[in-house]
N, CA, C and O atoms as a printed pandas DataFrame, in Angstrom:
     atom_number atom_name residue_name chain_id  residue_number  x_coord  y_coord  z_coord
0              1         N          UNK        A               1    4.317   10.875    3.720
1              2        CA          UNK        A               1    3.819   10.393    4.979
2              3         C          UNK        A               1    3.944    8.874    5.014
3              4         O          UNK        A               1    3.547    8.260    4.023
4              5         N          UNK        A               2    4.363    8.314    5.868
5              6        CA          UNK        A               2    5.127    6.928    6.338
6              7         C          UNK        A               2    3.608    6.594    7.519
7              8         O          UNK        A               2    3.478    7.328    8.499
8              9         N          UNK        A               3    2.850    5.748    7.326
9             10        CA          UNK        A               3    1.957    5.004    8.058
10            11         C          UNK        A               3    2.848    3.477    8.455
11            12         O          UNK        A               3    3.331    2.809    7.540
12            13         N          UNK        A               4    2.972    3.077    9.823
13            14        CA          UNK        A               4    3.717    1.781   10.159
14            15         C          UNK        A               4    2.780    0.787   10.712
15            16         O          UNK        A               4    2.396    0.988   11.864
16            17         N          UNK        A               5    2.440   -0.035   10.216
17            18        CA          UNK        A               5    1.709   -0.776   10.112
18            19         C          UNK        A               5    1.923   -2.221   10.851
19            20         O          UNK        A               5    2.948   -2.619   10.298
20            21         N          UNK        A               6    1.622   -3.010   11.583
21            22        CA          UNK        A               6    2.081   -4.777   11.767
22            23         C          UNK        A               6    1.530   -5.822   10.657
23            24         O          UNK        A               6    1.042   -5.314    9.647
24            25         N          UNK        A               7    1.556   -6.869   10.727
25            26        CA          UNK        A               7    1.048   -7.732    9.768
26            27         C          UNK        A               7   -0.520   -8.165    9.361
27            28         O          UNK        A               7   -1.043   -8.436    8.280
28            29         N          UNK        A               8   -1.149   -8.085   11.080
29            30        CA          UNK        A               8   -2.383   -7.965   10.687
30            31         C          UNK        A               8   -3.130   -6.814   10.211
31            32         O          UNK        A               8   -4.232   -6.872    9.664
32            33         N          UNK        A               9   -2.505   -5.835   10.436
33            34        CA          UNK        A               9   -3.103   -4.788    9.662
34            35         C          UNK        A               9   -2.791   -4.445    8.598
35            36         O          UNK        A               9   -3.523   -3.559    8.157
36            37         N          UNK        A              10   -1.635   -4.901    7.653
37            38        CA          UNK        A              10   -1.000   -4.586    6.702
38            39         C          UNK        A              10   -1.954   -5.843    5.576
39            40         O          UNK        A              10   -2.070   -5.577    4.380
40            41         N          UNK        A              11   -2.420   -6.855    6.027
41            42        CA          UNK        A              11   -3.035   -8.066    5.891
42            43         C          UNK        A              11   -4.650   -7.419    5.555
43            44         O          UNK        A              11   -5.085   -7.837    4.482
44            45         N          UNK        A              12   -5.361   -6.702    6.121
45            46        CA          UNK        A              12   -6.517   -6.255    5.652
46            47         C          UNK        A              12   -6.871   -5.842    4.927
47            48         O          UNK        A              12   -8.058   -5.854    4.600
48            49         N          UNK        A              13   -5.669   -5.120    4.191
49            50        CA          UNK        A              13   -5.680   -4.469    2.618
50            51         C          UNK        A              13   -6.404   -5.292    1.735
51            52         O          UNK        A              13   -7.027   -4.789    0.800
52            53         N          UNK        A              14   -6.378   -7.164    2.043
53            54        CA          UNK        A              14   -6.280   -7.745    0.860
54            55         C          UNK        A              14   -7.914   -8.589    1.371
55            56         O          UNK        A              14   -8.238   -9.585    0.724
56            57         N          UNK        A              15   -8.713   -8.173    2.368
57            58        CA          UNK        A              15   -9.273   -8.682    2.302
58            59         C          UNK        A              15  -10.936   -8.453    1.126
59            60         O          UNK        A              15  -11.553   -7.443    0.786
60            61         N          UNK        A              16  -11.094   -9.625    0.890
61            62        CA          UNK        A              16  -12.344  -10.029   -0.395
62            63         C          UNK        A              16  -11.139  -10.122   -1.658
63            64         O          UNK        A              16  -11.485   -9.846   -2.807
64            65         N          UNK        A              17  -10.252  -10.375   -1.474
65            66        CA          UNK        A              17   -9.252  -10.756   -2.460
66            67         C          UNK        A              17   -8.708  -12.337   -2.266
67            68         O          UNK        A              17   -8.777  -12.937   -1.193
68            69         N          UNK        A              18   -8.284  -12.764   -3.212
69            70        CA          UNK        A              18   -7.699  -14.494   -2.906
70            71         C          UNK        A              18   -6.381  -13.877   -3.133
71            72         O          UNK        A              18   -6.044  -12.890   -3.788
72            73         N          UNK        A              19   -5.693  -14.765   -2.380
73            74        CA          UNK        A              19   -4.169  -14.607   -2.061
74            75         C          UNK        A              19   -3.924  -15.747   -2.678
75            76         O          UNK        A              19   -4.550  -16.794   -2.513
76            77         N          UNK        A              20   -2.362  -15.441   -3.914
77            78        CA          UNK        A              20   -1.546  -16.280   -4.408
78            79         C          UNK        A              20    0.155  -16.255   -3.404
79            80         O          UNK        A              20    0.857  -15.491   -2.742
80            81         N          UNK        A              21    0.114  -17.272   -3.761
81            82        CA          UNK        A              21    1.749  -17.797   -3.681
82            83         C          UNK        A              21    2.833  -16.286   -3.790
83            84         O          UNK        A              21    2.714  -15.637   -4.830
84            85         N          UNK        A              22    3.423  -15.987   -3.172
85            86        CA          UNK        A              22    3.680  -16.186   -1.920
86            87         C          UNK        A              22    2.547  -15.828   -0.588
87            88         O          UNK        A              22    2.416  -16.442    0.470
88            89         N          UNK        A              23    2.077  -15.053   -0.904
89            90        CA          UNK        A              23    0.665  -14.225   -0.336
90            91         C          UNK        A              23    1.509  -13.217    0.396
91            92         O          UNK        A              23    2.564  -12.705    0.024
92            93         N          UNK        A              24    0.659  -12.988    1.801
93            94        CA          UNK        A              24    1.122  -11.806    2.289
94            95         C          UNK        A              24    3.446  -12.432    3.007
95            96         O          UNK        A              24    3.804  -13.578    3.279
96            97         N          UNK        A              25    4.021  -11.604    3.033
97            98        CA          UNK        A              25    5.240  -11.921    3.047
98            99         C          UNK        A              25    6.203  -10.227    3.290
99           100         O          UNK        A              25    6.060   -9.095    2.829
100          101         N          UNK        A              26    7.304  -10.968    4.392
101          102        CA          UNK        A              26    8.263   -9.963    4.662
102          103         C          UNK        A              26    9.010   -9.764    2.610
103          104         O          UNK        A              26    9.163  -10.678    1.799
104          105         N          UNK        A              27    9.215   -8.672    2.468
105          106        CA          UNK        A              27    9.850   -8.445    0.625
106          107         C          UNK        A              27   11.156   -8.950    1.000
107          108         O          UNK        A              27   11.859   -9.192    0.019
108          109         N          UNK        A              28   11.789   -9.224    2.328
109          110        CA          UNK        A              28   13.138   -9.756    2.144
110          111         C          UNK        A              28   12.724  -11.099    2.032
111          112         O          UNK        A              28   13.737  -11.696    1.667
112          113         N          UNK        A              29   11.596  -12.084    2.165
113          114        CA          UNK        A              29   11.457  -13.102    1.733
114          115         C          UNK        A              29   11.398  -13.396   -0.293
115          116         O          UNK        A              29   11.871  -14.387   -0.851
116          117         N          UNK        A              30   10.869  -12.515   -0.818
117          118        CA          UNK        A              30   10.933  -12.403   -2.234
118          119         C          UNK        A              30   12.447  -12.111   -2.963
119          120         O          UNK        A              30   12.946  -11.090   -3.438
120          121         N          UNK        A              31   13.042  -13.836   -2.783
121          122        CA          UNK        A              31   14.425  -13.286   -3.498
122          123         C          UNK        A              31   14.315  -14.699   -4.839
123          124         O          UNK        A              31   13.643  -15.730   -4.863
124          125         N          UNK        A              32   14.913  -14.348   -5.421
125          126        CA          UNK        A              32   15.110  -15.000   -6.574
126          127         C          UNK        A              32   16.288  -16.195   -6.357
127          128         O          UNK        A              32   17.477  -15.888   -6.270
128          129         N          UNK        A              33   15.981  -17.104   -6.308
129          130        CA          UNK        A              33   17.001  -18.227   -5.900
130          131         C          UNK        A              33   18.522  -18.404   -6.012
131          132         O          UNK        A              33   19.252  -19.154   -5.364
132          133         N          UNK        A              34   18.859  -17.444   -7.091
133          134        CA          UNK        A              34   19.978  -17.232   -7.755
134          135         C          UNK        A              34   20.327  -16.266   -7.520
135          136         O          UNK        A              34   21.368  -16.002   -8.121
136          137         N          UNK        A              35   19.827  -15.186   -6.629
137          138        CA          UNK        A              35   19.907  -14.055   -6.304
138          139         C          UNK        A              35   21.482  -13.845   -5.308
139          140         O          UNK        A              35   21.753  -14.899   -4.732
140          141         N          UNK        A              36   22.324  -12.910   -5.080
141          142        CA          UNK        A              36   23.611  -12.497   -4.595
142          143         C          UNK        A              36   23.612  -12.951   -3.406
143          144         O          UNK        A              36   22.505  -12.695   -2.933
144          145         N          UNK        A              37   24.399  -13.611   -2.487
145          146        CA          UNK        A              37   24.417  -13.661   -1.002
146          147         C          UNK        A              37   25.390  -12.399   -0.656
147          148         O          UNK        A              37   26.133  -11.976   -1.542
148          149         N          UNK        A              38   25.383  -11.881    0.462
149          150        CA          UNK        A              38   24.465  -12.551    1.175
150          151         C          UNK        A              38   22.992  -11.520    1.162
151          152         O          UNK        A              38   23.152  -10.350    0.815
152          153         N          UNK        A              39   21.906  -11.886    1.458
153          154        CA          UNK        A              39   20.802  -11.434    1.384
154          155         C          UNK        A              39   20.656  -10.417    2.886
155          156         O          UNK        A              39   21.353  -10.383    3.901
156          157         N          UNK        A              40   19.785   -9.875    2.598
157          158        CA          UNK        A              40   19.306   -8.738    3.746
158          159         C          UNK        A              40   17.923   -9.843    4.476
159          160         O          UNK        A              40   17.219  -10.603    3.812
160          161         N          UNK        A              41   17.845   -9.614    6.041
161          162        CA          UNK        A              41   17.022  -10.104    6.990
162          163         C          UNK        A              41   15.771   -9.461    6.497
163          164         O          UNK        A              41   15.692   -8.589    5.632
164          165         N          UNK        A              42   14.658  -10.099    7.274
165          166        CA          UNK        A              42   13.462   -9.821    7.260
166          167         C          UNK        A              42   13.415   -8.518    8.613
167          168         O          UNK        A              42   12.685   -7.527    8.594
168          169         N          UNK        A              43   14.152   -8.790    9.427
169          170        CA          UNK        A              43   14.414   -7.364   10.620
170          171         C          UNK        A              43   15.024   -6.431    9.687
171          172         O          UNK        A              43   14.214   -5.522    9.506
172          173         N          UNK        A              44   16.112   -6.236    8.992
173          174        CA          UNK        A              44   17.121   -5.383    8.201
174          175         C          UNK        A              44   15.541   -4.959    7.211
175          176         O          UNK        A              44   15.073   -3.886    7.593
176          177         N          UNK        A              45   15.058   -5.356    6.532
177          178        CA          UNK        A              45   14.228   -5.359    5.699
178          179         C          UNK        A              45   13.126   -4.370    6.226
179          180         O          UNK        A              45   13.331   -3.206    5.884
180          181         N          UNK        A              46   12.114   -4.561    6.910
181          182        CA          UNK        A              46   11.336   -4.716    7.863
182          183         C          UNK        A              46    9.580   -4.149    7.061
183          184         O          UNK        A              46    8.928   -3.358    7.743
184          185         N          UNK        A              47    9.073   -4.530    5.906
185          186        CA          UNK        A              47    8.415   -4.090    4.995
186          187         C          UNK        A              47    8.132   -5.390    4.332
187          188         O          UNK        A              47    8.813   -6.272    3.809
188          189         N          UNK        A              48    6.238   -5.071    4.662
189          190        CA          UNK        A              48    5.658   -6.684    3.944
190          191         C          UNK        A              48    4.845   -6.503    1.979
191          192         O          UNK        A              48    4.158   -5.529    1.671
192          193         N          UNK        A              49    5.066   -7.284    1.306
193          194        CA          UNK        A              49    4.195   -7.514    0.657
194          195         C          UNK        A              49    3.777   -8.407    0.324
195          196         O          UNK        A              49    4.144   -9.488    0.784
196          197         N          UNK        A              50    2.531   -8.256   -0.922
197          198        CA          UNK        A              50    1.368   -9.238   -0.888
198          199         C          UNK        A              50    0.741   -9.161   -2.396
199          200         O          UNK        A              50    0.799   -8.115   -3.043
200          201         N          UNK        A              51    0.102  -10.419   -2.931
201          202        CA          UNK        A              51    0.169  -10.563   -4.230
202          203         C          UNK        A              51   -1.546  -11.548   -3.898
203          204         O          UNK        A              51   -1.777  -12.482   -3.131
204          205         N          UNK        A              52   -2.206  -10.999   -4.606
205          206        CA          UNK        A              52   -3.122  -11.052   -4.844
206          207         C          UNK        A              52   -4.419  -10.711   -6.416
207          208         O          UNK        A              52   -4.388   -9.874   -7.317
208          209         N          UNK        A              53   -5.253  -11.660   -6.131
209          210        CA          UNK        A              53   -6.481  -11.426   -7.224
210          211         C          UNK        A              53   -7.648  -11.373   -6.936
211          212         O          UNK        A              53   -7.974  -12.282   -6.171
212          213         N          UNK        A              54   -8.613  -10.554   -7.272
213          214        CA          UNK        A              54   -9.982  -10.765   -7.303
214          215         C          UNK        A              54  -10.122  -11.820   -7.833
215          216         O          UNK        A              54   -9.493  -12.276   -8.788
216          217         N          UNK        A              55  -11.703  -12.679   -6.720
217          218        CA          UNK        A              55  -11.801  -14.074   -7.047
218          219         C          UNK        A              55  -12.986  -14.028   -8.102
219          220         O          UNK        A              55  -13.380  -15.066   -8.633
C-alpha cells in the first residue's frame, strides 16, 4: 500500500525530533558530489527524505 503524501505532511513524521543537515529533502537532492551526471530531477524523483535525532 502506497500512501502519497506532500511535504507538509510527509514533514510531521519528524515532529519532537531535531532535524540534521540535510533535514527534510526531495532524495533526488541526496547525491554525492562525485556522483554520475546526469542526475535524475526532483519531479523525475518525486519522494522526500529526512534525517533526524531525538533531542
Amino acid at each position: 500500500m502506497i500512501n502519497l503524501r506532500g511535504l507538509n505532511e510527509f514533514t510531521r513524521f519528524f515532529d519532537g525530533l531535531e532535524l540534521i543537515e540535510p533535514g527534510v529533502r526531495s532524495v533526488a537532492e541526496w547525491r554525492a558530489a562525485a556522483e554520475p551526471q546526469p542526475r535524475p530531477s526532483v519531479v523525475e524523483v518525486s519522494m522526500y527524505g529526512g534525517v533526524a535525532r531525538k533531542p
